[in-house]
VOGU-3710 file (C-alpha; in Angstrom, 3 decimals, decimal comma):
1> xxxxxxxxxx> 102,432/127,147/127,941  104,617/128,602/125,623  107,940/127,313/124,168  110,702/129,588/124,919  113,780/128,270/123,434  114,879/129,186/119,983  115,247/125,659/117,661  118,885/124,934/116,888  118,193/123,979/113,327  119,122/127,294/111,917
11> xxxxxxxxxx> 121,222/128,981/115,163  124,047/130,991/114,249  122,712/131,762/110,746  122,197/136,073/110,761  119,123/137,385/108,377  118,381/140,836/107,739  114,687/141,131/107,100  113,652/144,021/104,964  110,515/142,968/103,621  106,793/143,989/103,874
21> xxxxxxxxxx> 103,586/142,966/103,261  103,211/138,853/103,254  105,541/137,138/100,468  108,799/138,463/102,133  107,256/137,958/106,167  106,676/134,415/104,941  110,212/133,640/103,804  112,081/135,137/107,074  109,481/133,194/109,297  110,433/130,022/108,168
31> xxxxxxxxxx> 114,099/131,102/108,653  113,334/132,587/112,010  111,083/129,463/113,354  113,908/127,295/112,832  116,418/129,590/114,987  117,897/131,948/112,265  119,325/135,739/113,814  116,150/137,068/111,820  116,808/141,186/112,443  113,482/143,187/110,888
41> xxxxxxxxxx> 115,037/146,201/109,374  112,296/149,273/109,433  112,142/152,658/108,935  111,687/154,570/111,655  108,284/156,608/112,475  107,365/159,202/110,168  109,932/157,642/107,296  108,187/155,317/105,727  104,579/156,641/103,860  103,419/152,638/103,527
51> xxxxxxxxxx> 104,211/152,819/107,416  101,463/150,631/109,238  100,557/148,553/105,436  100,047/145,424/107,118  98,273/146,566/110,044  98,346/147,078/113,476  101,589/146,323/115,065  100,063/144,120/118,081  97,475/142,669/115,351  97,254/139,249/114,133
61> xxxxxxxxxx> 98,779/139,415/111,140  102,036/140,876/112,108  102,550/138,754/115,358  101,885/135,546/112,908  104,069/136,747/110,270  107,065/138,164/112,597  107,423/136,040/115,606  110,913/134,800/116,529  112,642/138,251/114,729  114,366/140,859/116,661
71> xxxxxxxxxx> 113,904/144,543/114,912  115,675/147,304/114,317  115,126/151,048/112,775  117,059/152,388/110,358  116,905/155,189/108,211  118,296/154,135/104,923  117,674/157,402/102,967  120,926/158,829/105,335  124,717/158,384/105,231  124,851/156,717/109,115
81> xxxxxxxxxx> 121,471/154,601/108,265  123,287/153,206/105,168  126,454/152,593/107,443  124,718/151,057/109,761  123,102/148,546/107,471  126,842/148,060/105,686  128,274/147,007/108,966  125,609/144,456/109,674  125,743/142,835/106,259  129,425/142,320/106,915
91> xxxxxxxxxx> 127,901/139,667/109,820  125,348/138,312/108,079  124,494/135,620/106,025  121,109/136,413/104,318  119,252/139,404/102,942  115,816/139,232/102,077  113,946/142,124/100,003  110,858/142,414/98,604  111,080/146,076/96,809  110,318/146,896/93,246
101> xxxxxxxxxx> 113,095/145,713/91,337  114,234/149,540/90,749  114,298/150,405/94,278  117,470/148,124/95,990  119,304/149,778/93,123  118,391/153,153/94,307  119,445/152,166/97,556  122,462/150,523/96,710  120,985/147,316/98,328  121,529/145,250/95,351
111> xxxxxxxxxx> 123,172/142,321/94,890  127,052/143,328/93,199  127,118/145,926/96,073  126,124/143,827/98,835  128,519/141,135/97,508  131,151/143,727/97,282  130,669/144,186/101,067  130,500/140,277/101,726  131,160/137,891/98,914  129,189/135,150/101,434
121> xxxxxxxxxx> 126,435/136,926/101,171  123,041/135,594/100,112  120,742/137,988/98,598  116,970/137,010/98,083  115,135/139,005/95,745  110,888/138,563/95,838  109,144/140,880/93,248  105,637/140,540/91,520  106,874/139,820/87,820  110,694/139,169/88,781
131> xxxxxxxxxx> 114,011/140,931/88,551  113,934/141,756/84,327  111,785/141,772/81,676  108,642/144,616/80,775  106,632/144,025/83,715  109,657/144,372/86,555  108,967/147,436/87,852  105,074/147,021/88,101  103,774/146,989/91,506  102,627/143,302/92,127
141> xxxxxxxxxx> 99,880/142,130/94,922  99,156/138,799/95,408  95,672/138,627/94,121  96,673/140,135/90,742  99,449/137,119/90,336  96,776/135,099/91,280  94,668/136,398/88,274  97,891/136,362/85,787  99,007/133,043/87,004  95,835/131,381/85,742
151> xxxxxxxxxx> 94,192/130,128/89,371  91,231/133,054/89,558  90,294/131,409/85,628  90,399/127,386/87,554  88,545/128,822/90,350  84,719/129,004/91,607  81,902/127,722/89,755  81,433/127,093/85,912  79,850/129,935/84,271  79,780/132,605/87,634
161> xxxxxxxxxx> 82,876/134,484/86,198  86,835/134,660/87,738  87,267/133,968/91,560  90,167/134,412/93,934  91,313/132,248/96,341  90,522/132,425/99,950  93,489/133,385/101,257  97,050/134,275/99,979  98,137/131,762/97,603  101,195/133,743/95,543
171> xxxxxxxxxx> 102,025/135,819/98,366  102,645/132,590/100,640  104,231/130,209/97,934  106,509/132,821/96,772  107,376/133,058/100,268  108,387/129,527/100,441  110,186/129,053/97,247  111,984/131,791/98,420  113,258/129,812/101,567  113,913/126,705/99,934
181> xxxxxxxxxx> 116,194/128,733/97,001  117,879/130,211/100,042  118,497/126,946/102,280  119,938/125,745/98,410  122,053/128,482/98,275  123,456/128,212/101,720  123,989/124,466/101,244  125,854/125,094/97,967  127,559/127,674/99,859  129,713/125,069/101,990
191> xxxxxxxxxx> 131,116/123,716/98,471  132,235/127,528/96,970  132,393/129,642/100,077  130,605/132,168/98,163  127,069/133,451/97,966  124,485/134,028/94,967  121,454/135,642/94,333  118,629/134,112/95,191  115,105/135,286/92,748  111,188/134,314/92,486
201> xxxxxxxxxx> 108,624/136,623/92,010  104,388/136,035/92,780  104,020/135,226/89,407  106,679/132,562/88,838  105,168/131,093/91,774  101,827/130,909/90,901  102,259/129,949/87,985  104,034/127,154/89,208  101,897/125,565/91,988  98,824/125,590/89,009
211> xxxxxxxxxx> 101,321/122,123/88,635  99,173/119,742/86,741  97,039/121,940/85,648  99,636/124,640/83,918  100,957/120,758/82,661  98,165/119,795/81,239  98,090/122,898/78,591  101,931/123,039/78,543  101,869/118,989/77,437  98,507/118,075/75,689
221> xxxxxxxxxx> 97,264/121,933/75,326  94,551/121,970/77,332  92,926/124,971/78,566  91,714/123,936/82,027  87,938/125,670/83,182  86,242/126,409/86,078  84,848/122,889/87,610  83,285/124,285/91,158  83,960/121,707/94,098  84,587/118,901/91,573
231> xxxxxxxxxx> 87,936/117,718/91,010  89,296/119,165/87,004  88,972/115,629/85,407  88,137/112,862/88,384  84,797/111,915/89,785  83,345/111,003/92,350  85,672/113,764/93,720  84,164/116,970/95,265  81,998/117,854/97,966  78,693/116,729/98,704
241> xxxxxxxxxx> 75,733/117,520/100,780  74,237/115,702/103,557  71,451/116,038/105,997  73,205/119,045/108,083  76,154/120,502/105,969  78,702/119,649/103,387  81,722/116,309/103,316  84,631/115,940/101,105  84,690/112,504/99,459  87,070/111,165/97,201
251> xxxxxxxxxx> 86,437/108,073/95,532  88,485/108,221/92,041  89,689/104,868/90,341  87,295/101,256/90,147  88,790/100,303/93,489  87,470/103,262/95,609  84,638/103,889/93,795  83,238/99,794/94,459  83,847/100,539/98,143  81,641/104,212/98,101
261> xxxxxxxxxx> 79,006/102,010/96,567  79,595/99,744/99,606  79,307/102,231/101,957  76,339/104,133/100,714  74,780/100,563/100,848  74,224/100,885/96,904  76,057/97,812/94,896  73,406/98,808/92,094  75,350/101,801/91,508  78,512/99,961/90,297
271> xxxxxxxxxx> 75,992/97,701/88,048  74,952/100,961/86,191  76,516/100,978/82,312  76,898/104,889/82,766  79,073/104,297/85,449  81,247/101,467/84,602  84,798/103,288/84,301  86,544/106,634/85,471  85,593/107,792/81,864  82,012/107,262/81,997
281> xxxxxxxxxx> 81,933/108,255/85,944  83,177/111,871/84,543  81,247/112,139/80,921  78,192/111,209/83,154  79,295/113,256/86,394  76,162/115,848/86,874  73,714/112,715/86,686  75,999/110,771/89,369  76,581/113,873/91,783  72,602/114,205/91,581
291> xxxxxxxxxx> 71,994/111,153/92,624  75,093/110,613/95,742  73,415/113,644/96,574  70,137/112,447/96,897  71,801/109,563/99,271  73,952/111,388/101,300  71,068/113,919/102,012  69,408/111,388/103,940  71,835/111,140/106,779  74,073/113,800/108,943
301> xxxxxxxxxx> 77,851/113,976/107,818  78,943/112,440/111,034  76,922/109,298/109,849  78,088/109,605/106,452  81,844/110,296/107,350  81,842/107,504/109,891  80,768/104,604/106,921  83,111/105,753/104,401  86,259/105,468/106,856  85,023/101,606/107,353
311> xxxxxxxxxx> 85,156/101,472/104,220  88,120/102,891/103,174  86,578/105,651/101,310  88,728/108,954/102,128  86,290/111,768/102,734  86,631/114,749/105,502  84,464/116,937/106,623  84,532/120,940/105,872  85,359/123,275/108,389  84,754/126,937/109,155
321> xxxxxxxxxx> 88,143/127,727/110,706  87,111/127,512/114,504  86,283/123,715/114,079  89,656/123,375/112,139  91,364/124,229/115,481  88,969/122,001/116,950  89,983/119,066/115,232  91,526/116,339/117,908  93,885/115,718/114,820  95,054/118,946/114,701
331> xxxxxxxxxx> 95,324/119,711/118,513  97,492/116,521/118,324  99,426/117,865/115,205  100,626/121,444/117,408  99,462/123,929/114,895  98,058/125,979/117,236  101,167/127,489/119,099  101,060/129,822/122,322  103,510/132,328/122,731  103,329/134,943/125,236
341> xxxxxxxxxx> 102,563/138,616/124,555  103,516/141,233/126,923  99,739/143,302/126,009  97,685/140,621/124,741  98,436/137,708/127,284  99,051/134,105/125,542  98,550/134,086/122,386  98,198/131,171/119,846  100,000/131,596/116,425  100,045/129,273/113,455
351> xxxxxxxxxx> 103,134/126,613/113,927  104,958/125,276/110,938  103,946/122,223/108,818  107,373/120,557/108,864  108,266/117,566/111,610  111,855/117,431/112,191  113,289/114,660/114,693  115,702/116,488/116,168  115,820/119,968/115,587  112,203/120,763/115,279
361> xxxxxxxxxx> 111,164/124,407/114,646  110,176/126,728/117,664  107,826/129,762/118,058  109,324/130,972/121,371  108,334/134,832/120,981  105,748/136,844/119,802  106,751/139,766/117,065  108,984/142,469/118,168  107,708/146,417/118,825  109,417/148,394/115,970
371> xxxxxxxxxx> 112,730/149,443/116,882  113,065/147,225/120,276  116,042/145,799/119,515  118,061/148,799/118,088  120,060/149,203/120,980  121,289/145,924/121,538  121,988/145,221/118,052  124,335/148,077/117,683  125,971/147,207/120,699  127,320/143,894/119,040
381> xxxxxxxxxx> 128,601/145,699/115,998  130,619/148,062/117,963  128,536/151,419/118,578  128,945/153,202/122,158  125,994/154,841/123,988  127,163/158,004/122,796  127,163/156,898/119,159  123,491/155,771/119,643  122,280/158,867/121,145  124,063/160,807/118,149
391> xxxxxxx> 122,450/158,203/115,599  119,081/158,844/117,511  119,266/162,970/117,601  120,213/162,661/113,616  116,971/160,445/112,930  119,524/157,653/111,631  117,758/155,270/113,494
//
């Protein structure tokens, strides 16, 4: 059944939300899992042209992204919208925007005016190129960051051209630096009593989860290439076929690659000159991956998979996404996560990686309908029925 209690890791923290699209989603959603006040700021209907951008509201992607928030419906392009907004900053602790740089300072949304409201304020700022520079007002998506960051040149097979990841790789790890620079600020917070502004864009972030491979141009200038399933500069290390499908084995270094030999019932192998060290495993690596090939394709992967764990070889199999959720490891791990939606019935969301003794993150609601928690929200800061309906005739909110 589902969990309906908010964690307490993050209670009495207060986040406006007024992102879009994935990078910003992903940041709040960490916030939110781990009991933030997470309030979705939106326009109301017929406001916003990019209205309905990340698809329908009851869809996947929107109850996976913004679970846990309460929303709200403002109108910031009016005088009461904007007051509105003002008078919940004043309670808040967070901001989170991913606009176009130029478009928070159109809408006075930046950070010297926000701190000039609340000088504890944290502002986090997600673009595509970040906050200066030529590129900053260029429209960023994640697949073009992907391409600029240098993954789409790493990716897919040698000599088939460019390919993008399978799913959003600088929208989500923007996301996330974006929480951790936040949870830093907040921390550092306690010391100053002040906030700061908080920055990363999709290309910053892409650029720096390439990790060893952006380090291994930046330190001995090399310009990594396209290496299909096998690992950049380790072998045995890729995926291989067997009798009825595909495994993962990884086997690098003298010490794992003695017990593969072991477990494919091969010593010869480690006899072979050509394979005698890492170096001449990888100078030699299409002749080698022929011939595990030619092994492994005489048994089924559940064979295969079940003599390299006696072994000690590590190796997985590959899974089309209904057999990840399948997985008896990953039942036991909890990242499948009911919640209950008032259409749709239960519904299971994806739960958060992180294991915390005792505060542990929660998804205890599905996302909000746009605007269901207008109401109530301006009944904390103050407002009177009458003010609402007024706010409501003058398409404030």
């Amino acid at each position: 059944m589902s969990n309906n209690s908010a964690s307490a890791a993050l209670s009495g923290l207060r986040v406006l939300d007024l992102t879009r699209i994935r990078s910003g989603p992903t940041c709040c959603r960490v916030l939110a899992d781990f009991g933030a006040d997470v309030i979705k700021i939106e326009a109301p209907a017929g406001v916003d042209p990019n209205d309905g951008i990340s698809g329908p509201r009851d869809g996947f992607d929107m109850q996976n992204l913004h679970r846990n928030k309460r929303s709200i419906t403002l109108n910031l392009k009016t005088h009461d919208g904007m007051s509105i907004f003002r008078r919940l900053v004043q309670t808040a602790d967070v901001v989170v925007e991913n606009f176009r740089p130029d478009v928070k300072d159109r809408l006075s949304i930046d950070y010297e005016s926000l701190k000039a409201i609340n000088p504890r304020i944290i502002l986090a700022s997600i673009s595509g190129f970040g906050q200066t520079g030529e590129y900053r007002t260029r429209g960023g998506f994640d697949q073009i960051a992907q391409g600029m960051g240098g993954l789409m040149w790493v990716t897919g097979h040698p000599g088939h051209g460019p390919m993008r990841a399978g799913t959003a790789v600088a929208d989500i790890s923007a996301g996330l630096y974006a929480s951790i620079g936040l949870l830093v600020a907040l921390s550092e917070r306690e010391r100053s009593g002040v906030g700061q502004w908080v920055q990363t864009s999709l290309l910053e972030a892409q650029i720096a989860i390439m990790d060893f491979q952006a380090a291994r141009f930046l330190v001995d200038g090399v310009v990594p290439q396209q290496a299909g399933n096998d690992h950049p500069y380790s072998t045995p290390m890729g995926v291989y076929e067997t009798s009825d499908g595909f495994i993962n084995i990884g086997a690098s270094g003298s010490g794992l690659w003695m017990s593969l030999c072991a477990a494919l019932a091969r010593p010869d192998l480690a006899e072979r000159p050509e394979y005698a060290t890492e170096a001449d495993r990888f100078a030699n690596r299409p002749q080698l991956n022929s011939e595990l090939n030619a092994i492994l394709s005489e048994r089924t992967s559940e064979v295969w998979l079940a003599e390299l764990e006696a072994k000690g070889v590590p190796a997985g199999p590959i899974y089309k996404m209904d057999e990840v959720f399948s997985d008896p490891q990953v039942r036991h791990l909890g990242m499948a996560v009911p919640v209950e939606h008032p259409e749709r019935g239960e519904i299971n969301l994806v739960g958060q990686p992180l294991v915390l003794s005792r505060t542990p993150a929660s998804v205890f609601k599905c996302a909000p309908k746009a605007g269901e928690h207008t109401d109530e929200i301006l009944r904390e800061l103050g407002y009177a029925d009458a003010d609402i309906d007024k706010l409501q005739r003058e398409n404030a909110i």
